[in-house]
N, C-alpha and C positions, 0 to 999 in steps of 0.2 A: 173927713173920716166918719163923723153921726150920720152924712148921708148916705155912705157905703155900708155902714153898720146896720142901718134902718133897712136898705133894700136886702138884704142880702140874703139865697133861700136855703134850706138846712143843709142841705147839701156844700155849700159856698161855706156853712158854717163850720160845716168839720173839717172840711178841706186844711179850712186854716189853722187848726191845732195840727198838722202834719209837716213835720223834720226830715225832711230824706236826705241825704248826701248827695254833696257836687265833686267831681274832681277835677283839678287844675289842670292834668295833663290831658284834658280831652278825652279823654275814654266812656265819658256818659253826659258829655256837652247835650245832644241832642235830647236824650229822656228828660234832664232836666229843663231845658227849655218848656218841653210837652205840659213838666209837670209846673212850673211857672203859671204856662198857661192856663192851667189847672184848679190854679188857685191855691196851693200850697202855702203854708204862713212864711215858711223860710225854710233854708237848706245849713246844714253843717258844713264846714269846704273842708278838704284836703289836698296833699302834695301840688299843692304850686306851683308850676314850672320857672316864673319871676313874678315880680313885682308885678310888671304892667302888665302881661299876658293874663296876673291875677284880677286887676284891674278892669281889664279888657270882659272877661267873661262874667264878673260882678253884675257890671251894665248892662250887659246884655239879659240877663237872668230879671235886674228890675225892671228893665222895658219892657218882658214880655209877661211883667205880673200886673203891670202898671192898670191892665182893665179889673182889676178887682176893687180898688180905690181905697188899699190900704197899703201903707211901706212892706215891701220883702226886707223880713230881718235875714241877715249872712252870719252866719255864727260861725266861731273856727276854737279850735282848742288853743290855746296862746297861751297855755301854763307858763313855758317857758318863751315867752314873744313871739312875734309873726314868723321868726326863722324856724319854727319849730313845722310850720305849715306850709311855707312860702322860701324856694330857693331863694338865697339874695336877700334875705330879711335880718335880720338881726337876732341868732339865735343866741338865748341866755342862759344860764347854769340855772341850777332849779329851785326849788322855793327854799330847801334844807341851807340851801349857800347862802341866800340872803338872811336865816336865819344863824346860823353859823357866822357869819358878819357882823349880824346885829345890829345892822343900819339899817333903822325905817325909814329914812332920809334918801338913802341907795335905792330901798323896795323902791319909792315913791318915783324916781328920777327913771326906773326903768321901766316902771310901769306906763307913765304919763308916755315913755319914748314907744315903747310896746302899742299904746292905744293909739298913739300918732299915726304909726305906719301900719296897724289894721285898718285905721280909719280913710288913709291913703290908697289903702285898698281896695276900699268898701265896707268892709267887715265892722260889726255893726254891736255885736254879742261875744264876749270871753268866754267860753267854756271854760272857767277857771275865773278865782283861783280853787284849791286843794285845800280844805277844811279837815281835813282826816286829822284827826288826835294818833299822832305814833303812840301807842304802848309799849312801853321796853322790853313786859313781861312777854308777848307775844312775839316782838320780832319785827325786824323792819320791814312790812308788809308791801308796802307803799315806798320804801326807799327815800329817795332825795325829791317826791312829790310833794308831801308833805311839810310844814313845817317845826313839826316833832312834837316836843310833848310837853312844852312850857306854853302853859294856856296863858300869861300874862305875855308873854313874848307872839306867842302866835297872836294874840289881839291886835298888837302893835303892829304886826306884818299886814295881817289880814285889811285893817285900816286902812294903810298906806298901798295896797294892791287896791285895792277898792278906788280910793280919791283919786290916785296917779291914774286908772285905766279910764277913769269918767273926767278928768282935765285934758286926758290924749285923746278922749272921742268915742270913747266905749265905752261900755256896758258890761255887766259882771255876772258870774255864775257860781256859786259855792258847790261843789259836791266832795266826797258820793255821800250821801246822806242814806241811812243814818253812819256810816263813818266806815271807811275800810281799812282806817289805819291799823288795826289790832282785832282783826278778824281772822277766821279757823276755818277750813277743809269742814263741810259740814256731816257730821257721824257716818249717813249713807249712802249722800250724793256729795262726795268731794268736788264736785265743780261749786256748786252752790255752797257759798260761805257765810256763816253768821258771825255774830258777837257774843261770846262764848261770857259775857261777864253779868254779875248780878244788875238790876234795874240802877239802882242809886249812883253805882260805879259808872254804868252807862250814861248815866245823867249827869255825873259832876267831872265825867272826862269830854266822852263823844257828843252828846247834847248839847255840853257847853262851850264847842269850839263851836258849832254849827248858831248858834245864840250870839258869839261874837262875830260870825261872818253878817250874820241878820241886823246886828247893831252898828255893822259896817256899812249898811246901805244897798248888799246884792241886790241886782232886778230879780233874779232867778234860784234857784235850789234843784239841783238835779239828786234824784233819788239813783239807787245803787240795788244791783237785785242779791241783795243782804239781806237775813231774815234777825230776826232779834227776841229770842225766845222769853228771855225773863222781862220783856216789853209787855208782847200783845200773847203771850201762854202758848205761840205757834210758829211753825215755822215757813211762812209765809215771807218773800221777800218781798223787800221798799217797793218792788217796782210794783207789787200786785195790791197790794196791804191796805188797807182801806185805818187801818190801829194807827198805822207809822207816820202815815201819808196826810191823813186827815186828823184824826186824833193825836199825831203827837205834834208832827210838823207844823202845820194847818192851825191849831187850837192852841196845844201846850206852848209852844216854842212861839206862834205868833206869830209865824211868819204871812204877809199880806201880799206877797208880787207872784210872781210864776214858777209852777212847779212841773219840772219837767221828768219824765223819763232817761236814762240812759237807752244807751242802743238796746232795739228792740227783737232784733234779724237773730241773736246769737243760737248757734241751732239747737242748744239746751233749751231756751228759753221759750222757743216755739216748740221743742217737741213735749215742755211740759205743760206749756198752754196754749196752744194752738200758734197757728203763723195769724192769724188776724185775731183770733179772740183776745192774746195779751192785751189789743189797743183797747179794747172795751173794757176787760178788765181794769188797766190801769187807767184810764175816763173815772170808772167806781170808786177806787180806793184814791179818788183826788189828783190826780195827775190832769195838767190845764194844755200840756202839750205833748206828745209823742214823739221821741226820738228816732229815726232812722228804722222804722217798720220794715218787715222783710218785703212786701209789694207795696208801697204807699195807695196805690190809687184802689187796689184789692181790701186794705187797712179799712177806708172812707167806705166803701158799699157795706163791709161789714159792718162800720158801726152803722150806719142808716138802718140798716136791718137789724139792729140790737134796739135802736129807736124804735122800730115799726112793731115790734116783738112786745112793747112796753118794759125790757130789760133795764132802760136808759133812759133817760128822759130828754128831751129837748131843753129843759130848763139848765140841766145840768151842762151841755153843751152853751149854753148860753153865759152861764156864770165861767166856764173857763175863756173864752171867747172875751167876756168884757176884760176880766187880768191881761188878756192879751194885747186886746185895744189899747188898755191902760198905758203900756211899757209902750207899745206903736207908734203913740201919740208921744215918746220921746224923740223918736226919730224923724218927724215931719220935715222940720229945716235941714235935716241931714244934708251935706256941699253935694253934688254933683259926681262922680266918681272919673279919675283921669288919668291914662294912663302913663304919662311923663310923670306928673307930678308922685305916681306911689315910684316910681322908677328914681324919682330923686330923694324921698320921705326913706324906704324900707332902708336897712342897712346903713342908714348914714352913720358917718366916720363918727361923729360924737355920741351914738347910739351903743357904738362896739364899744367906744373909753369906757362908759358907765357901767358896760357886761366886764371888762375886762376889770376895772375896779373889785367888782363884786366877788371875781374870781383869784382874786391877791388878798384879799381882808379875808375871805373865806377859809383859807387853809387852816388846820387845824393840825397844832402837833399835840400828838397821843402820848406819846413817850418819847424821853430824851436820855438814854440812860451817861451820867456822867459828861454830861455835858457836851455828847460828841457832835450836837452840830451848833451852829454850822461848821461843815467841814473845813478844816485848814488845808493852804496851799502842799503845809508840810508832810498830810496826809497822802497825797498825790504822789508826792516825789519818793514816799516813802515805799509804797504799794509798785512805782514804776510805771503803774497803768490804771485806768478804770474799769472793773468788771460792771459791765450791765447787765444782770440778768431781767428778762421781763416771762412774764406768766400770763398770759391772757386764758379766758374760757373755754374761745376755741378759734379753730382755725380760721384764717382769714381777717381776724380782728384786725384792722391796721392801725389800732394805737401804738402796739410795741415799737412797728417802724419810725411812725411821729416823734415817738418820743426819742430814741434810737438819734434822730436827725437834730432832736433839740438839743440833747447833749453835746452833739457833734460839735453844734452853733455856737453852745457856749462853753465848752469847754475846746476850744482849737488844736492847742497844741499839748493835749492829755493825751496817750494813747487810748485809747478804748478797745476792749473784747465783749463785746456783746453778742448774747445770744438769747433766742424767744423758743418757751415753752409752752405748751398749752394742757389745759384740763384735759380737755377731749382726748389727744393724745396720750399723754402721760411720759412716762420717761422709762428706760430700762435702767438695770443696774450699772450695764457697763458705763453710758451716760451719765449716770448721776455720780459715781464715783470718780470718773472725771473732770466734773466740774466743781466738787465738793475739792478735791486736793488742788482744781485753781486759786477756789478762793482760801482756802491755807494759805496758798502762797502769796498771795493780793493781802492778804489780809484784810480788807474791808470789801463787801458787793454792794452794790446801787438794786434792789429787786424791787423792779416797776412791774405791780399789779392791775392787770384787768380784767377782775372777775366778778362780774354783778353776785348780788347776793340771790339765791333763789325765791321767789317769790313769797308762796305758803311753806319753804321747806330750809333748807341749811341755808342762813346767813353769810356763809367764810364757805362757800364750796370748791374748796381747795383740791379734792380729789386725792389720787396718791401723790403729788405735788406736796401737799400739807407736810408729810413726811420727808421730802426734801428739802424745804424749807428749813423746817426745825435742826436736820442735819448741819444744814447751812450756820444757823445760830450759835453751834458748838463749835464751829473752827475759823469763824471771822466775827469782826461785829459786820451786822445787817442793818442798812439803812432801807427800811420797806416805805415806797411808796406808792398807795394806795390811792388808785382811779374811782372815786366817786363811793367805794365799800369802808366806810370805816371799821366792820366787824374783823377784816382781815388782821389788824390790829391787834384787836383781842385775840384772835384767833392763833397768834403766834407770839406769844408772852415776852420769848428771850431776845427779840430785835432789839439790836443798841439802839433805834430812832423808829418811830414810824409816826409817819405822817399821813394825814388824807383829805383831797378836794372830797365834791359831791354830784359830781354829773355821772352819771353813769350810759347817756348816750338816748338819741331818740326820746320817748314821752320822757326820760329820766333825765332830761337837761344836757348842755352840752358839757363836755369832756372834755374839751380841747383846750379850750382857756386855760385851764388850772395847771397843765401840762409845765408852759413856763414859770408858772408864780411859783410851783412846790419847787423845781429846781432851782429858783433863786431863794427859797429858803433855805434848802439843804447849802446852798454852795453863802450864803450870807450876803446877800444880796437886799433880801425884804425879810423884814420882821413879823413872823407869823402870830396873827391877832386872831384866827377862828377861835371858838369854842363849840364845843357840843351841845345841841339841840335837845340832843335825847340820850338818855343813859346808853352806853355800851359797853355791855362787860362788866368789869372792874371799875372803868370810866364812868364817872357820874356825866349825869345833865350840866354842863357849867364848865368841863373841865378845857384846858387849852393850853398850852404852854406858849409860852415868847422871851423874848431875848432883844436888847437894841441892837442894832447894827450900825 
């Protein structure tokens, strides 16, 4: 590598601070090769098509970077493990579940399983894990990304994601720095979100989860284009920020490995600083690598020409370059990439026990009013039937049917009436009062919810649903279970029971696991150990109900 680093001409040198994206199903095989050839430091992958197909285009990607004479890093988002990126992987509930679990022992064992079958893959670099401090006061921003808002708890996780992903073959990434977990719609450009809280606050919440991820041992810190006014007196975000970047992250905080950009392409982010100036910009304000530029190879001429302009210095390009080298030079003996062997590694059968663990210890009951679960047989018999109502967001969800099919499973020989409602649509009267006088007569309803919280906006977006619900509450008890939202909880006070997993699907972990565990809570089958991460509601940080079974 000193020999590749010694020849190498400026051009070669900025190359390699450039991140573009690869995708698994072939759609821009070819550019990427080009840009391989190119000289690029590494690509972010996505969508998968399997294991060894992933495998398969890995190798081919380092062979044709192989004349530069330094490792191509493969970076992949693995918040939630390789399935999150890769069909056929092993995908895991999300960071909130394992903290809701409270097994650093669980993080570590999925972790270590996570960086096995990235590393089986090629994949080289976590984007992840999620350093965001959730604020309760602002609202679950970040969801089941995060691991909430117990900074001792999150140490413990952060640790154990850290060790597990570097014993399974990989390498780590903290972001979004300086923190999204409890960021605001910003005054005049709502896309652009800051950190709406005094400096000290900012320091001894978001700062200092980002301080525990650094004591963890990340290679990496991806910054977030979040601006943070009672920081640096402006509202300049992470990505551009020369205060954040260098002066806080850089200096304050300490931090000594590689600082990366977030994606670069977003059409806000170019139309407020140019499609190629952001990368110069974020070179200034201490960023050592570039994320996913909207032209990569367009990125590169520009900065040369921000070099030749004297805007930039070649030095500066040199000092991120050696960080680069530095983390490179851990990859040297990296194995050979094969693809049987990720075909046998991703997905294995003891990879899902360990997710599906995660996803049993995790459930959390919110409320139990009078003891009504778990449900008795004599409940059943008494009712005649089981009313299922499910509520999803919006049309086409197909959790309601899953779950629909799970009940079927486990309950055989219950009758069941179920039926699925959605946000989007909504319900007329004649409907609701229809189903409102079944469950009178049922006297108890199953109301499976899947409705993510909204991002910067209503946590419980129940819609005119909300109001049926609550109707619902006045003439049966309601046993709500809650897909990955625990605001819905709060959200509807008078449920006899409500319970809730943490995946809420896609970057937000998987959903499906939980599916069975919450129905063998309700029905008494598993004794529910979750606790909450992060206050909600009424619900303190800590809260959890259980029962032996």
């Amino acid at each position: 590598m000193t020999e590749a680093l010694g020849r190498m001409s400026l051009r070669a040198k900025v190359a390699q601070l450039v991140f573009p994206p690869v995708y698994g199903d072939g759609r821009n095989r070819d550019e990427a090769l080009d840009l391989a050839r190119a000289g690029v430091g590494g690509f972010v992958f996505y969508e998968g098509v399997s294991p060894a197909a992933t495998a398969e285009l890995v190798a081919a990607l380092r062979e044709a970077s192989e004349p530069t004479g330094l490792p191509l890093v493969i970076a992949a988002d693995q918040e939630n493990g390789a399935g999150q990126v890769v069909q056929g992987a092993t995908e895991l509930p999300p960071q909130m579940a394992f903290a809701a679990a409270g097994s650093a022992q669980l993080m570590y064992e999925a972790a270590r399983n996570a960086g096995r079958e990235g590393r089986a893959m090629g994949f080289d670099l976590n984007c992840g894990p999620v350093a965001d401090f959730t604020c309760p006061e602002v609202g679950p921003v970040e969801g089941g990304r995060s691991f909430g808002g117990d900074l001792r708890l999150m140490g413990a996780m952060l640790e154990a994601t850290v060790r597990g992903y570097n014993d399974g073959g990989m390498r780590t990434t903290a972001k979004h720095f300086p923190s999204r977990g409890g960021v605001k719609p910003g005054p005049e450009q709502p896309w652009w979100c800051w950190i709406d809280k005094p400096a000290d606050v900012v320091d001894a919440e978001d700062f200092a989860a980002f301080r525990l991820a650094i004591a963890a041992g990340v290679d990496f810190v991806m910054t977030e284009h979040i601006a943070v006014p009672s920081i640096t007196g402006d509202c300049e975000p992470a990505s551009v920020s020369h205060a954040l970047v260098t002066g806080q992250l850089r200096q304050r905080l300490g931090f000594r490995g590689v600082i990366t950009s977030d994606d670069l392409w977003y059409p806000e982010v170019c139309a407020r600083f140019g499609d190629e100036e952001v990368a110069v910009l974020a070179l200034l304000a201490g960023h050592d690598t570039l994320l996913k530029p909207k032209d990569p190879l367009a990125a590169i001429e520009h900065i040369l020409g921000a070099i030749a302009e004297g805007r930039l210095s070649e030095e500066r390009i040199d000092e991120s370059l050696s960080r680069l080298a530095a983390f490179k030079a851990k990859l040297v003996d990296r194995p050979a990439v094969c693809p049987d062997e990720a075909a046998r590694t991703a997905g294995a059968t003891e990879h899902w026990a360990v997710a599906q663990r995660v996803a049993d210890q995790a459930v959390t009951v919110m409320e139990n009013r009078d003891g009504i679960l778990p449900l008795s047989p004599e409940r059943f018999a008494q009712a005649g039937k089981l009313m299922l109502i499910s509520i999803a967001k919006r049309v086409g969800d197909p959790l309601p049917a899953t779950v629909e099919d799970e009940v079927r499973r486990m309950l055989p020989d219950v009758p069941l009436a179920a039926t699925t409602l959605t946000v989007e649509e909504g319900l007329d009267e004649a409907a609701a009062s229809e189903l409102i006088e079944a469950a009178r007569a049922a006297g108890i309803v199953l109301l499976s919810a899947s409705v993510q919280r909204n991002r910067l906006g209503d946590p419980a977006p129940l819609g005119s649903l909300k109001t049926f619900a609550q109707r619902l509450t006045e003439v049966c008890d309601v046993i709500l279970v809650s897909h990955g939202n625990p605001y819905l909880v709060a959200a509807l006070p008078k449920v006899a029971a409500g319970l809730t997993s943490w995946g809420e699907g896609g970057w937000f972990g998987n959903r499906t696991l939980s599916i069975a565990s919450m129905l063998r809570v309700v029905l008494g089958d598993l004794a529910p150990s979750g606790k909450l991460p992060v206050a909600v509601g009424p619900y303190p940080s800590g809260h959890g109900l259980t029962w032996e079974v």
